[in-house]
C-alpha positions as semicolon CSV with decimal commas, in nm:
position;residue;x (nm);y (nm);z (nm)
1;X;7,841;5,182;6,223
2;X;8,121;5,426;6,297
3;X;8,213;5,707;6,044
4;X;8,571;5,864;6,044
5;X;8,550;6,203;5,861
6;X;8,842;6,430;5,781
7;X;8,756;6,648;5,471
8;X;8,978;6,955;5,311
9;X;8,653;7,018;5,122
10;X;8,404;7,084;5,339
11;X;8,113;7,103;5,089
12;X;7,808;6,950;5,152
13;X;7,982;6,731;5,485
14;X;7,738;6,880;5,744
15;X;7,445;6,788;5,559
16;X;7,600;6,442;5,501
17;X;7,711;6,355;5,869
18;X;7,387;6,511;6,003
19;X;7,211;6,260;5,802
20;X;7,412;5,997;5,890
21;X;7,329;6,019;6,263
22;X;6,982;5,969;6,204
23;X;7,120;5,612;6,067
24;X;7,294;5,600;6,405
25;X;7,619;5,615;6,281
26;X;7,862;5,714;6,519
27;X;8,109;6,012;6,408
28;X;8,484;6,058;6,462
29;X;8,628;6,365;6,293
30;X;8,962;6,560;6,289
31;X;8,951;6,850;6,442
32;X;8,906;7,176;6,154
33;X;8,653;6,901;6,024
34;X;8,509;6,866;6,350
35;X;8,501;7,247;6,432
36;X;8,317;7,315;6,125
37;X;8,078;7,046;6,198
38;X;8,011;7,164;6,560
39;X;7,924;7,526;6,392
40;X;7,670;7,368;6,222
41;X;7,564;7,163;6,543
42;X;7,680;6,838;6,423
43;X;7,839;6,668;6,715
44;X;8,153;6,440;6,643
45;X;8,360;6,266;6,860
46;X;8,744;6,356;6,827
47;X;8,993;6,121;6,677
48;X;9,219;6,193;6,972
49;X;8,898;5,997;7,132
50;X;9,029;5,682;6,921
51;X;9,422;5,728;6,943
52;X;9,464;5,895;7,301
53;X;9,703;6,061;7,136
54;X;9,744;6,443;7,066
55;X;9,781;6,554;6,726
56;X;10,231;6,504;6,686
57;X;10,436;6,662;6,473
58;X;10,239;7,013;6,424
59;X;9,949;6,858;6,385
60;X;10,033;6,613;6,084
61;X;10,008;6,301;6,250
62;X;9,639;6,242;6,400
63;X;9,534;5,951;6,205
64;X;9,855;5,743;6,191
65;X;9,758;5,490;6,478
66;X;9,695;5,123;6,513
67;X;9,312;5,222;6,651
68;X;9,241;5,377;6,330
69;X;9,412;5,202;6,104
70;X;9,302;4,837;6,235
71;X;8,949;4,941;6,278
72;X;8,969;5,045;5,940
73;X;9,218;4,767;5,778
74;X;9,027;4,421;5,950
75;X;8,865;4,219;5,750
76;X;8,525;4,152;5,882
77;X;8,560;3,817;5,756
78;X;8,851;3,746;5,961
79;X;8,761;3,642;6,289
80;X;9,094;3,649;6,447
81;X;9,167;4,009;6,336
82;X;8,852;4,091;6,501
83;X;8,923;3,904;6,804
84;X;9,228;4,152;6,785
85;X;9,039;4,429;6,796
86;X;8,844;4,290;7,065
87;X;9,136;4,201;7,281
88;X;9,303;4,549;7,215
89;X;8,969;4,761;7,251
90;X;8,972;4,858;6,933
91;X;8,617;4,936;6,712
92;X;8,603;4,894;6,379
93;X;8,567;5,195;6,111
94;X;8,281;5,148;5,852
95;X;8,277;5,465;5,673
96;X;8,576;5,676;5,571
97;X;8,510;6,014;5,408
98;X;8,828;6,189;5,334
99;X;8,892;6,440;4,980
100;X;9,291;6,554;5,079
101;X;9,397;6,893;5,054
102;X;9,453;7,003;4,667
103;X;9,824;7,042;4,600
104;X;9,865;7,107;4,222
105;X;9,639;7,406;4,185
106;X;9,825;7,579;4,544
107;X;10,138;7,527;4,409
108;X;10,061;7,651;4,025
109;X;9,893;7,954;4,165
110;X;10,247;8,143;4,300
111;X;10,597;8,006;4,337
112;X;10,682;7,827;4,617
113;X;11,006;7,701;4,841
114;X;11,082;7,294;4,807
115;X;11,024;7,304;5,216
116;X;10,644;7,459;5,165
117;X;10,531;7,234;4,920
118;X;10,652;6,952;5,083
119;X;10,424;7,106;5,381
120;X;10,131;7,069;5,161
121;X;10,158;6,705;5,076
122;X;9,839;6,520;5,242
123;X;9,978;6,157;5,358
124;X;9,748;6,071;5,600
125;X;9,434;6,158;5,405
126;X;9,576;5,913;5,096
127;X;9,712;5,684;5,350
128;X;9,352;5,674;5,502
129;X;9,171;5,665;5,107
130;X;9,422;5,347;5,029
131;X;9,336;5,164;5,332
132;X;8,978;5,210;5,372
133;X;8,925;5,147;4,965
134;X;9,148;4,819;5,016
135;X;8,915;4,717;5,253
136;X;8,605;4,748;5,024
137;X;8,440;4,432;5,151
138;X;8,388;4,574;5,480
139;X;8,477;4,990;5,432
140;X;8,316;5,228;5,246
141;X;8,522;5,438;5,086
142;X;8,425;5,809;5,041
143;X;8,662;6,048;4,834
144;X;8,445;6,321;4,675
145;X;8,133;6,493;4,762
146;X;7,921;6,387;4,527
147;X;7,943;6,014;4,628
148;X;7,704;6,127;4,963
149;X;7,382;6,115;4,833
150;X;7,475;5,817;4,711
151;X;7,608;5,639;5,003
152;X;7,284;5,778;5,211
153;X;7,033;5,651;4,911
154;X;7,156;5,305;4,975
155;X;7,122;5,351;5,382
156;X;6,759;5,515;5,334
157;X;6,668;5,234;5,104
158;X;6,862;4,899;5,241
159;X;7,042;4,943;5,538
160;X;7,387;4,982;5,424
161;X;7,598;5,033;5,144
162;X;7,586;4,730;4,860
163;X;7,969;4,541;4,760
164;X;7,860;4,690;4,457
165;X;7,887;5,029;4,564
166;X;8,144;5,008;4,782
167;X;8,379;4,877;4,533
168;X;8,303;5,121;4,249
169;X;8,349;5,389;4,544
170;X;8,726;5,189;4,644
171;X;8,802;5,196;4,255
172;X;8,692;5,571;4,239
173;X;8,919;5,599;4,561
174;X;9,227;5,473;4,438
175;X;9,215;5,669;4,095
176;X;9,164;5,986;4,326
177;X;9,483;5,891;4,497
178;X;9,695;5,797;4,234
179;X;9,609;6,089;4,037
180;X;9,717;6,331;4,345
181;X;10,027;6,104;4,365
182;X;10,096;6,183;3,996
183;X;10,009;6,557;4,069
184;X;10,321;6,569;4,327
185;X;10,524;6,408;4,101
């Protein structure tokens, strides 16, 4: 299983990814969420590790790349997308944690220029959020904290995360989204 975790909110995310190694899932992680992880002794794997690709456009675009986005997107059902994958040497993504960067409460708390607020919109954590939750068959989707103990219950106890689950956590997923949609609005 491979984990990609890029979290504004870091709460509680080293004691979830350290327990999710003892599961031997293998962690990818943006880099403030992978520095914070490392001071904790977490080790995670860069996403540049995935793309080959330095972060562009200072630093928004890190995630925007076919080896993220079709490891995450396949369906696992689908055995020419995974022959795909295969034939491009790409993995696929199990496990996407993401919670974007709040945007409603930054820009209520002083007044702000049109060009800095547009700064503050998170795309790629939504864009990641609306993939992996479309992809609930195969992806676990993980917006908010408070899904982990959750998510690791069902690895302690079965082995991996039920369809149940995983599609209450997608429908969770896309609420989150649309809601911080309708914030920027």
């Amino acid at each position: 299983m491979r984990a990609l975790l890029s979290v504004a909110s870091r709460e509680g995310i080293s004691a979830f990814a350290r327990e999710l190694q003892t599961f031997g899932v293998e962690l990818f992680a943006t880099d403030g969420t992978r520095d914070h992880l490392a001071a904790d002794g977490i080790e995670a794997a860069s996403v540049g590790d995935l793309t080959a690709v330095p972060p562009l456009v200072g630093g928004q675009v890190r995630t925007f790349h076919p080896a993220i986005y079709a490891g995450i997107l396949a369906r696992r059902d689908d055995s020419d997308q995974l022959q795909q994958l295969v034939e491009h040497g790409i993995g696929l993504i199990d496990l996407v944690v993401v919670n974007v960067k709040p945007f409603a409460p930054e820009v209520g708390r002083r007044q702000i220029g049109i060009d800095e607020a547009i700064e503050m919109i998170d795309i790629a954590g939504a864009a990641l959020l609306g993939a992996a939750a479309r992809t609930a068959a195969g992806v676990i989707a993980v917006c908010r904290s408070e899904h982990y103990p959750t998510v690791l219950e069902e690895l302690r106890s079965v082995g991996q995360v039920s369809a149940d689950t995983r599609y209450r956590l997608a429908a969770d997923t896309f609420s989150t989204v649309a809601a911080y949609y309708a914030e920027i609005a």
